[in-house]
N, C-alpha and C positions, 0 to 999 in steps of 0.2 A: 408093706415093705416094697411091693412092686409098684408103688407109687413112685416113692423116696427114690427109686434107682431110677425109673424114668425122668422124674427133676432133673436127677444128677446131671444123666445126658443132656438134657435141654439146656441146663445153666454149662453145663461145658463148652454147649454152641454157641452160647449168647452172649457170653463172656471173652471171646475172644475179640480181641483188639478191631477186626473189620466189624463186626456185627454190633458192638460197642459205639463203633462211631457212626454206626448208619441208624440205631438209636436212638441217641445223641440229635442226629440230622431231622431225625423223626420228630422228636417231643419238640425241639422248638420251631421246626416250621408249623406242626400242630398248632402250638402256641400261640405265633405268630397271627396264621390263620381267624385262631379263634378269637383273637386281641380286635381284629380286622371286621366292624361288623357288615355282613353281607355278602360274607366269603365261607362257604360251609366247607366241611372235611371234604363233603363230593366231589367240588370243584378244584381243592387241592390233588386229591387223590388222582383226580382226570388230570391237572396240570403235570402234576409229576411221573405220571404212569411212564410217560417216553421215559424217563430219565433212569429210569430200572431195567433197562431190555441189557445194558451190560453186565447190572450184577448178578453175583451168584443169588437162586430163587430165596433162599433161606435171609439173607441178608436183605432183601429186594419187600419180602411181605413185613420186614420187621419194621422194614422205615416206615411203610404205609400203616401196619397197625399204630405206628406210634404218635403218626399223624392225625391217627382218628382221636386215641385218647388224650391228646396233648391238646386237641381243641374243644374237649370238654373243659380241662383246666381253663385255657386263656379265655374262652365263652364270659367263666364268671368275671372275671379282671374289667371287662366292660359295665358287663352287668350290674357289679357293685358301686362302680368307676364313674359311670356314664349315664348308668340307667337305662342299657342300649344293649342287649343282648349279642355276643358275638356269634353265636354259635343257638341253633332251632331249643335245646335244651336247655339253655340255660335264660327261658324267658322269665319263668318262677323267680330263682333269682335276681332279678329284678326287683321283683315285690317288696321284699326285709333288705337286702342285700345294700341298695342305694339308700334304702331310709336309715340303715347302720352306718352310711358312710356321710351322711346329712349330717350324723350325730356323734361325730367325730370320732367313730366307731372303724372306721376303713380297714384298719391293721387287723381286729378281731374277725371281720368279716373274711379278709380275706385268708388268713389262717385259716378258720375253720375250714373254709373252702377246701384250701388246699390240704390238711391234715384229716377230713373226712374223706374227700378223692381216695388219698394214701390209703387209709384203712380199708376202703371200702375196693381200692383196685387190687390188693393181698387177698381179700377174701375173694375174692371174682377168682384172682387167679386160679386157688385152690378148688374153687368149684369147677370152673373149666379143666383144668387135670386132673380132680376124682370123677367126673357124669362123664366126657366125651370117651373114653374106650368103651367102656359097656354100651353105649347108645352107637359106636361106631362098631361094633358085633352085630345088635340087634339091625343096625343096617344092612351088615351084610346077606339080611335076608327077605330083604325086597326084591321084591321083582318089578318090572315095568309099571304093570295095573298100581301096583303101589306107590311105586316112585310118581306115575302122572298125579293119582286121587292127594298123595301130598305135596304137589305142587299144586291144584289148585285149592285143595284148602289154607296154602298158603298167600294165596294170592285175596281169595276171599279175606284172609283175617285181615291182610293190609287195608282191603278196602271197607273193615269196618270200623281200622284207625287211623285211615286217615281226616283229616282235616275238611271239612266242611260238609257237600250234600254225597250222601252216597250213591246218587246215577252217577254223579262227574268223576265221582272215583273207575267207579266200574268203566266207566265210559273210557280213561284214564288207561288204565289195564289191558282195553280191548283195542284201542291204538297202539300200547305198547307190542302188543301180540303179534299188531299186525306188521308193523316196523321191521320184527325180528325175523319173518319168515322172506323178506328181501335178499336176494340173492339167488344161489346155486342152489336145488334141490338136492339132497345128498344122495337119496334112492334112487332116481329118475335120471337127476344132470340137466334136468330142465332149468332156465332160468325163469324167476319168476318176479315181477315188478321192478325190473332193473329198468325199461323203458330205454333197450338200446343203448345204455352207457354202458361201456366194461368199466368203469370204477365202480359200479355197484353189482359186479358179479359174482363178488367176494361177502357181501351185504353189508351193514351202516356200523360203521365203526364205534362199540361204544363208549369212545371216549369223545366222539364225536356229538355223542349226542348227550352224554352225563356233562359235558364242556358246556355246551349250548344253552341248557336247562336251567341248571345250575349257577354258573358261571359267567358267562355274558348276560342272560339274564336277569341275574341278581343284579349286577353290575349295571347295568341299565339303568333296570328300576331305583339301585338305590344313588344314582347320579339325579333322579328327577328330584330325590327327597333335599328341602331347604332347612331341615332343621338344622336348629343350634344344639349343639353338646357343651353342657355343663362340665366341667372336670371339679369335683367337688374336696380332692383330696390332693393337693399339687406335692404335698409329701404323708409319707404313711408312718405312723407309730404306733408305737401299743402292738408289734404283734401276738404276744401273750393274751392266753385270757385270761380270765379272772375263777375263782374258784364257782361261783354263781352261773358264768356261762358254761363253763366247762358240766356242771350240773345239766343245765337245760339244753346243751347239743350233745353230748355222747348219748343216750338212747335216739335220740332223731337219727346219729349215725347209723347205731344200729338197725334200726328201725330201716331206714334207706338202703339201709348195704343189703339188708334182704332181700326187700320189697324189689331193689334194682335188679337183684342176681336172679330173680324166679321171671322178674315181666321181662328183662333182656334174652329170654327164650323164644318171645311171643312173635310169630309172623307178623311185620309193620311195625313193632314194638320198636323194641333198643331204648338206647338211654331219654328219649324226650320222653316217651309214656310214662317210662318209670320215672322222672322225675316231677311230672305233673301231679302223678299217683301218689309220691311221696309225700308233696306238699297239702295234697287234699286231708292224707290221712293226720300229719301234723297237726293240721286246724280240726279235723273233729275232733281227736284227742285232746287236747289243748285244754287245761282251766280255764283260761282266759281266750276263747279263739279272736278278741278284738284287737290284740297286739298282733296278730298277725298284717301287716301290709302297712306297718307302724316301725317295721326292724326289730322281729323276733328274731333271736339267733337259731333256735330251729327251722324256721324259714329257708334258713342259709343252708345249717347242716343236713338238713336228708335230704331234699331234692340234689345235692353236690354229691353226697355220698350214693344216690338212687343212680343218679344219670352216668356216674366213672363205672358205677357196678354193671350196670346195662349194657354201656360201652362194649365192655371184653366178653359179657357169657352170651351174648348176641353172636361171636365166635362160633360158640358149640353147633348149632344147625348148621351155619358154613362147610364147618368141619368132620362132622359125623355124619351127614347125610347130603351136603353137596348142594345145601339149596341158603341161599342167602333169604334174608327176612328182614332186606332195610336198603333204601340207594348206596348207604355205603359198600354193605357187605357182598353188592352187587358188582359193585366194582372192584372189589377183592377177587371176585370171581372172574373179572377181566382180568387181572395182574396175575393170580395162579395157572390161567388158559397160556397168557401170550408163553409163560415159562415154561409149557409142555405139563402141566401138573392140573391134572383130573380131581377136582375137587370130590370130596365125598369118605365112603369110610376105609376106604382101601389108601388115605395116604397116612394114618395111623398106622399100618402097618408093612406098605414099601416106602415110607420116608420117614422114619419114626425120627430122624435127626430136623427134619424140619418143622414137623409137627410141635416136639418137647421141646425147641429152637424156639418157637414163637410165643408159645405159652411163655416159658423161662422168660422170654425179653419184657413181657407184661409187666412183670415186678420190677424187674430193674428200670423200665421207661417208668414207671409211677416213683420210683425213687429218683429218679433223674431231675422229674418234674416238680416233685417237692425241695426240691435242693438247688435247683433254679428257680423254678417261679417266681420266691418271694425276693428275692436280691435282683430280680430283675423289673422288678414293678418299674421302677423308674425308667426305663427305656420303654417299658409299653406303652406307659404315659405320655413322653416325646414323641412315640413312632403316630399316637392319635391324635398330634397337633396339625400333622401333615394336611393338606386340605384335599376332601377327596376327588376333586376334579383336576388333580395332579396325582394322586395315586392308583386310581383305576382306570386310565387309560396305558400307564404303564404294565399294571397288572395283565391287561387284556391284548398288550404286546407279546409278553411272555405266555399266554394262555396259544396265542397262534405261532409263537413258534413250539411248541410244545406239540400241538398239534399236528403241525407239518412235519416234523418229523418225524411219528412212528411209520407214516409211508412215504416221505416225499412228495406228498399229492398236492396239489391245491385243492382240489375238489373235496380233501375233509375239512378243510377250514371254510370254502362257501357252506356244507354242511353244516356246519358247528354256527355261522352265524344265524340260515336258517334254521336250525334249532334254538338259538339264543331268541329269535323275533319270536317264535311259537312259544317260547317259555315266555318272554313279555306279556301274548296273548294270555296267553293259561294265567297268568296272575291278574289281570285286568280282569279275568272271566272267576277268579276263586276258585280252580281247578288246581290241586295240590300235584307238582310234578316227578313226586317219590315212584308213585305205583306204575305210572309208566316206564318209568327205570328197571321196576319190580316185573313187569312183563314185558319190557325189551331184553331182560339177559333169559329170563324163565322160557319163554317162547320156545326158541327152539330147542330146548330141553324137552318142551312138557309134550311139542312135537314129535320129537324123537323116541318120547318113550310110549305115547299114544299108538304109533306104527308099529312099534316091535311088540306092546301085548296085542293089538289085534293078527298079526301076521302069527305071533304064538298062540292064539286065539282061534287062527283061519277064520278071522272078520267077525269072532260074535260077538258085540256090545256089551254083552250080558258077563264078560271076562271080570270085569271093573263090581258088578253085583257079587261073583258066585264066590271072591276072594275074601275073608270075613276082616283083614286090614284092611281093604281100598275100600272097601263098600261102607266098615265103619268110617271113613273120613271123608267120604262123598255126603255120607249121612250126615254127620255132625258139619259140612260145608255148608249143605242144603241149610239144614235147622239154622244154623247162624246168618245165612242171609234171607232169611222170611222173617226173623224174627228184626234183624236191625231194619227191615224196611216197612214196621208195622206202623201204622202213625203214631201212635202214646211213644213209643221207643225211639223212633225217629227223631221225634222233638225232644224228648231226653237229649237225646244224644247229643245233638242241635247247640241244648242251650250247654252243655257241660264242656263243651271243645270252648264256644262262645266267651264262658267264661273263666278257661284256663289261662284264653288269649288276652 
């Protein structure tokens, strides 16, 4: 019952007329976004962060949640469309997705998409509203040693999924760390690798550097790319399915909507893991696993319903214990800072209007999204006729005024282009640009909470051992990265990213 009342309040907030239209704003610049391939939620999130410092915070995270999930939806629209993934998660997609739309299949495909999304972001929601108070209780009883031992086994799990060799990860993380501690010392007032600029005595702005990474970066690299895009479906019908498909994608939903809502907890996870997880498990299960990457429509349905699911309970760690576990939710963490709002488990219960604010808005941007999406196919299809050596320089107009105004500096927008040329590099090198994200916002967290258990401590190392939570997850930190750096595992690992890609 102390559920259902909490809803109440959340859809009381979310349903008014301002929170409604901010959205609204959310799901289809999401959309948009994710239509756009080469353009992720990060880089949107970082473009539009300026443009939230006036709204009220409650209104201001709903647009950006809605951002994130609305670029799972538009992801697939390419995917199926193009063969061109819009969005990191919706590569799978790809695979059945476009050969459904080869086979004048386009309307089924993208239904499914979008009706598996639906179901599978309902059930997210409800798990995000029954798991994060009890886990935001059990929060409030960390202490430092604890709060640091789970940040870094949260940093550890990123760097066991990320993307290619695990030194460049780490390596990746320990750049990030060190980016973070730029600026003002908090304890001392010392300045520390500022190198005589006072614009860095405040330290690297991170929208400056999720801008740069992300964003110009991409953007770059994908002006080098000459490929040609096929549009394979210049109009869509059928979107009904048939009794047959309807048969073989509702368990793959199922199937996804779970598998999404349990790996969207996982540090580094979020919706791409789960969506790759989804697809794998589809094909062992499978009678047939040869129609797989032929245009099965489970192809379609659980990776779609995996990755919307992942999307939102990726939320819950944000939310109950204050630590993000994906570049996105890293930069949530920038958006709840710039508003004065202390990420963790104490805004469960001094904002509970914001908190059941933004759950509630989950369900209604996933109904938003289904009720637009498909009557809009036709405009996403115009908007990727555009050529992109006319569209991303404009993009990246708007990224630097974006930029320049959360401080008026210039000096974040030369930042933001040097971080743009380092993310060039890092792609040319196969160095995945998440986990430095993941350890430029963590840094001086795991910082801050390192000096206050030793100073509670009076300096004894052994604080982090004699605690049986922090010691358990240093433990369980350690064991996971001996084990993913053993060679047979290693190459596992190796060839199973290799060939999700």
């Amino acid at each position: 019952m102390e559920l259902f009342q909490h809803l109440a309040v959340g859809f009381g907030v979310a349903l008014t007329p301002v929170n409604l239209l901010y959205a609204l704003v959310g799901v289809l610049m999401g959309t948009l976004i994710g239509v756009l391939p080469g353009i992720g939620p990060v880089a949107t999130i970082a473009m539009l962060l300026p443009t939230t410092y006036a709204l009220q915070p409650v209104s201001a995270l709903i647009m950006l949640a809605g951002i994130y999930y609305g670029a799972q939806y538009g992801g697939s629209t390419t995917a199926i469309l193009v063969n061109m993934p819009g969005e990191t998660s919706s590569v799978v997609t790809c695979l059945d997705g476009y050969q459904m739309a080869r086979r004048g299949q386009a309307g089924a495909a993208l239904a499914v998409a979008a009706l598996g999304s639906f179901f599978a972001g309902t059930v997210a929601t409800v798990f995000v509203a029954a798991f994060s108070p009890p886990l935001s209780e059990l929060a409030l009883k960390f202490g430092p040693a604890e709060y640091f031992a789970l940040m870094v086994l949260g940093l550890i799990g990123a760097v066991i999924l990320a993307h290619g060799s695990v030194v460049k990860a780490i390596a990746m993380i320990v750049l990030g760390l060190l980016l973070g501690i730029v600026g003002t010392d908090v304890n001392s007032g010392a300045q520390r690798f500022t190198f005589g600029m006072p614009e860095l005595v405040d330290g690297i702005g991170v929208v400056s550097v999720a801008m740069g990474l992300f964003g110009f970066a991409e953007i770059i690299t994908n002006l080098e790319s000459r490929e040609k895009r096929e549009l394979v479906a210049a109009k869509i019908k059928g979107l009904f399915l048939t009794k047959e498909q309807w048969r073989a994608a509702a368990p793959a939903v199922l199937r996804g909507t779970g598998l999404g809502s349990v790996l969207g907890l996982l540090p580094g996870g979020g919706a791409m893991l789960a969506s790759f997880a989804s697809y794998t498990v589809e094909k062992k299960i499978s009678k047939d696993p040869s129609q797989f990457g032929k245009g099965a429509i489970a192809g379609v349905a659980g990776p779609e319903s995996a990755n919307n699911a992942g999307a939102q309970t990726s939320f819950i760690p944000l939310l109950t214990l204050g630590i993000p576990e994906n570049a996105v939710m890293a930069m949530m963490v920038g958006a709840m800072t710039i508003h004065n709002i202390q990420p963790g488990p104490q805004v469960v219960s001094s904002n509970p209007q914001l908190f059941w604010g933004l759950i509630a808005s989950m369900w209604i941007g996933n109904l938003m999204l289904v009720i637009l999406n498909l009557p809009l196919i036709g405009m996403w299809i115009k908007l990727l006729r555009v050529p992109y050596r006319l569209l991303y320089p404009a993009i990246l107009l708007f990224c630097a005024i974006g930029v320049y105004s959360v401080n008026s500096a210039s000096m974040d927008i030369t930042l933001t282009a040097l971080f743009g040329l380092l993310g060039v590099v890092f792609m040319k090198l196969g160095c995945e640009p998440a986990p430095l994200l993941l350890g430029f916002v963590l840094g001086p967290m795991m910082e801050e909470n390192l000096r206050r258990a030793l100073l509670l401590s009076r300096g004894d190392p052994m604080t982090f051992l004699q605690k049986p939570i922090s010691a358990t997850m240093l433990g369980v930190a350690a064991v996971l990265l001996i084990i993913v750096l053993l060679p047979n595992i290693r190459k596992k690992r190796e060839e199973a990213f290799q060939e999700d890609t």
